[in-house]
Steps between C-alpha positions, in 0.01 A plus 500: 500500500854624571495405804430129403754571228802592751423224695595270208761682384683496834448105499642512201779693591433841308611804659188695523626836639304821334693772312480851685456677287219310301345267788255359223822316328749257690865537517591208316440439195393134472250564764323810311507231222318239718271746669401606136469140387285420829262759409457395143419197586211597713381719282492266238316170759238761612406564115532164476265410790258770425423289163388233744339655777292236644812245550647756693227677687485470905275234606372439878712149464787564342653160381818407675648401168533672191286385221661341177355750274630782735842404512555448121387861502735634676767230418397642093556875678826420626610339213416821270684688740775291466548512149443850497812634717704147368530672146578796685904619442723509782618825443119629407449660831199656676404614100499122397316410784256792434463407126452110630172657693387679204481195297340258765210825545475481103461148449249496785308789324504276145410230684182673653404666195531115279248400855280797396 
């Protein structure tokens, strides 16, 4: 996942050199934000996908396109994501963007439990 994550930072043109002395976090801030952006949005489309299992389940013939259905999923995913970090202060930081997660997990957990 990082790796695929570097890859389009550095198309982007993000610098995505490590700190030494935390190699987990990168040296620049904006990218740390992305990185921690990137992951909440994966998180959040494979909740999102395990509520719909058999759309997105391997199949011997896997169509070349994407389905209709599947790609308002994950065009509804991105969206919420979207939202999420677009309310999000510019001078929040990594605890904004933390708090942003938080509240994307708990409206997925009310959203199970209204399911249930």
């Amino acid at each position: 996942m990082r790796q695929a994550f570097e890859a389009w930072a550095q198309r982007d043109g993000h610098i995505v050199r490590r700190r030494e002395d935390k190699p987990e976090e990168y040296l620049v801030y904006e990218t740390q934000r992305r990185w921690l952006i990137w992951q909440a949005a994966l998180a959040h489309g494979q909740k999102t996908a395990a509520e719909v299992p058999q759309k997105f389940a391997p199949s011997e013939n896997p169509p070349q396109k994407m389905q209709a259905d599947e790609a308002s999923v994950r065009n509804r995913v991105l969206n919420e994501v979207l939202d999420a970090f677009s309310e999000l202060d510019d001078n929040a930081g990594v605890e904004g963007i933390v708090k942003v997660i938080q509240n994307l997990k708990k409206k997925h957990r009310a959203a199970a439990e209204e399911k249930a």
